[in-house]
C-alpha positions as CSV (number, residue, x, y, z in Angstrom):
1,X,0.0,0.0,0.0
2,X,2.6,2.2,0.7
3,X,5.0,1.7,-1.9
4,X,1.7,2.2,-4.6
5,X,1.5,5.4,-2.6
6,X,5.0,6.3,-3.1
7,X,4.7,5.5,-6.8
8,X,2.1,7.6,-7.6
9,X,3.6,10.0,-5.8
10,X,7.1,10.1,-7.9
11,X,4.8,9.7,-11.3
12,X,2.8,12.9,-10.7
13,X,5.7,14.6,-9.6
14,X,8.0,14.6,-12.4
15,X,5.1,16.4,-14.7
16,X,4.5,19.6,-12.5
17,X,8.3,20.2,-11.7
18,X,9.8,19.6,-14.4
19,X,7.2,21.5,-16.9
20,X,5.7,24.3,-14.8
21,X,6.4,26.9,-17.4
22,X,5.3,25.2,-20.3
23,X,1.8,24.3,-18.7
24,X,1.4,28.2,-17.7
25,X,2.4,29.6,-21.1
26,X,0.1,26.8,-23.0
27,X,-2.9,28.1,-20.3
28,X,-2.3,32.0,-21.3
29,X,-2.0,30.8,-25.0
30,X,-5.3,28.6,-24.7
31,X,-6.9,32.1,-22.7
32,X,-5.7,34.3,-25.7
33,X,-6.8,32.2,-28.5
34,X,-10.1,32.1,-26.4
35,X,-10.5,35.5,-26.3
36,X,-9.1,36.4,-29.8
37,X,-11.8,33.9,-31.2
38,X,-14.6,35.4,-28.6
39,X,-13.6,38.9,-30.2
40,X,-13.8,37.5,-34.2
41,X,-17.4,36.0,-33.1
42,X,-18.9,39.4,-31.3
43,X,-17.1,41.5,-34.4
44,X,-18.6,39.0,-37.0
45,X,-22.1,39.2,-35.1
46,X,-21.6,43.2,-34.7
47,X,-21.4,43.7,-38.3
48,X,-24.0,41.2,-39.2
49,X,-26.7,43.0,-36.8
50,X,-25.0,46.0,-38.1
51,X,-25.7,45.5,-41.8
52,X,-29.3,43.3,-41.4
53,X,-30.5,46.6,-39.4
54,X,-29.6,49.2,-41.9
55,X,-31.3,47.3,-44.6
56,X,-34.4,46.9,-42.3
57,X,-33.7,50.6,-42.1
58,X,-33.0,50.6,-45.6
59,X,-36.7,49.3,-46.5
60,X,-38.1,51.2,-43.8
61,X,-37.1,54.2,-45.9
62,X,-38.1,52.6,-48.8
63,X,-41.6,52.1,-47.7
């Protein structure tokens, strides 16, 4: 029991010491992309309202 114990223990060590910058920068990269793709969708969305409204606008006029 406790030499399973002490396994696990040295297997999930090795991971978080050895590559505690490399997790962090893949996080802030994940969070960027996130946000980089969040802004593309609200932008893409903005201009679609944007452009169905002034021809709604448009035909408003029209009428």
């Amino acid at each position: 029991m406790a030499t399973s114990s002490h396994g696990r223990k040295t297997l999930g060590r090795p991971s978080s010491v050895m590559h505690p910058l490399p997790r962090h920068l893949l996080m802030v990269i994940q969070r960027n992309q996130l946000w980089y793709i969040l802004r593309r969708i609200h932008h893409k969305t903005a201009t679609y309202l944007k452009r169905q409204f002034l021809s709604f606008d448009r035909a408003r006029l029209l009428c």
